[in-house]
C-alpha positions, 0 to 999 in steps of 0.5 A, spaced: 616 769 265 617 776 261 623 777 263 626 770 260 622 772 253 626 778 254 633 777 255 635 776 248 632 782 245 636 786 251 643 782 249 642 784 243 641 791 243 647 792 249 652 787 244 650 792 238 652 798 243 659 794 244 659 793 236 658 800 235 665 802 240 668 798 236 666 801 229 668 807 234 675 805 235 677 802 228 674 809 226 679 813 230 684 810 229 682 810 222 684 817 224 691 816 226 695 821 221 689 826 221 693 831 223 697 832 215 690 832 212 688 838 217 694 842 217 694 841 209 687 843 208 685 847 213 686 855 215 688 857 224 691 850 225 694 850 232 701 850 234 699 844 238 696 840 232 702 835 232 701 827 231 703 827 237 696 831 240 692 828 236 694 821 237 694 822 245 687 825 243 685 818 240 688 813 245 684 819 251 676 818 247 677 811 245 678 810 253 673 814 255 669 811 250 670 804 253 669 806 260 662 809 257 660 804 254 661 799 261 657 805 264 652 804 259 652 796 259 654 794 266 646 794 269 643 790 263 637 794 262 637 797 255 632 802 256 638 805 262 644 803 256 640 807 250 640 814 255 646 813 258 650 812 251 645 815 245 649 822 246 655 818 244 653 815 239 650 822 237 657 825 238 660 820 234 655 820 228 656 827 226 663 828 226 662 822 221 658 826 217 663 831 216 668 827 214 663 825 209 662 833 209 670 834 208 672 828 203 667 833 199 668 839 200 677 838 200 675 833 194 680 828 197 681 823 202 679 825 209 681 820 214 676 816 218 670 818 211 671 810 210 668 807 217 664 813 218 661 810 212 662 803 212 661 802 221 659 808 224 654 811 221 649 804 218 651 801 226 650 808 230 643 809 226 641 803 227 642 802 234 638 809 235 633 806 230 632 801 234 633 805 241 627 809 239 622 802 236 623 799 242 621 805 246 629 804 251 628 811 249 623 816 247 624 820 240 624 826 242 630 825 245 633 823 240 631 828 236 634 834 241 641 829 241 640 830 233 639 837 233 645 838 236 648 834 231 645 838 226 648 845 230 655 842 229 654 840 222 652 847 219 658 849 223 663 845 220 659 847 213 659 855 215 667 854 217 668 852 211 676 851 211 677 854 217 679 849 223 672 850 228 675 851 236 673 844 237 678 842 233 683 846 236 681 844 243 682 837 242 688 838 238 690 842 245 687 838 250 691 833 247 697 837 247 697 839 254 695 830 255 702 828 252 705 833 255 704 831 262 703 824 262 710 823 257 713 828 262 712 824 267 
């Protein structure tokens, strides 16, 4: 009988998951010519940072996003969804803090700031909300995640208009991507 009083709240929780990739998707693709922002604003940009690479980047994390999700989802239990799933939610909300943090720093448009703050970070910080409220996951977990997140943001704000090696690592595993799959 526990279970059938149940249910509905744990459908809700695994559809806000989903709703979040959405908002993630919209986001990256929000995110589709970044690469003219990057290279206009940013110092040590790649040769590799083409649209190209950053494109094929974009397609790769939306994949890896919709498998994560369906790993997360897949058994139905919320509490499984929220460990498997609570870093990416985490990964995906910093990097929409800085694009807040970049929109201010460049006095300009960042590509991807308008769903950051419109989807992602109201959806992302009310799913971890309501992971933690529903005990899915215990808050130090997600304060160990969110502590990570505030690692790389005072990263971002310490490299102020130098493009972090993260960047430049997407913006080569893209490159390496593209060429091998457009090659072939």
């Amino acid at each position: 009988m526990n279970n059938i009083l149940t249910a509905p709240e744990s459908l809700k929780f695994l559809t806000a998951l989903w709703l979040f990739l959405l908002a993630f998707v919209l986001h990256e693709l929000e995110e589709w010519h970044i690469t003219e922002f990057e290279r206009r604003n940013f110092v040590e940009v790649p040769p590799t940072a083409t649209g190209r690479s950053a494109r094929m980047w974009i397609a790769f994390i939306c994949a890896v996003g919709i498998i994560w999700c369906m790993a997360s989802t897949l058994p139905g239990i919320p509490s499984v969804a929220a460990w498997i799933f609570l870093p990416g939610i985490v990964a995906a909300l910093t990097n929409a803090l800085q694009h807040v943090y970049w929109t201010w720093y460049f006095k300009q448009y960042a590509p991807g700031v308008v769903t950051a703050v419109v989807l992602l970070i109201p959806i992302g910080g009310t799913v971890a909300a309501w992971a933690v409220h529903h005990r899915y996951v215990p808050v130090w977990y997600v304060a160990i995640l969110a502590g990570l997140g505030v690692w790389v943001l005072i990263h971002t704000v310490r490299d102020g208009n130098r493009m972090s090696p993260i960047i430049r690592a997407v913006y080569n595993f893209g490159f390496r991507l593209s060429e091998r799959l457009l090659k072939a």
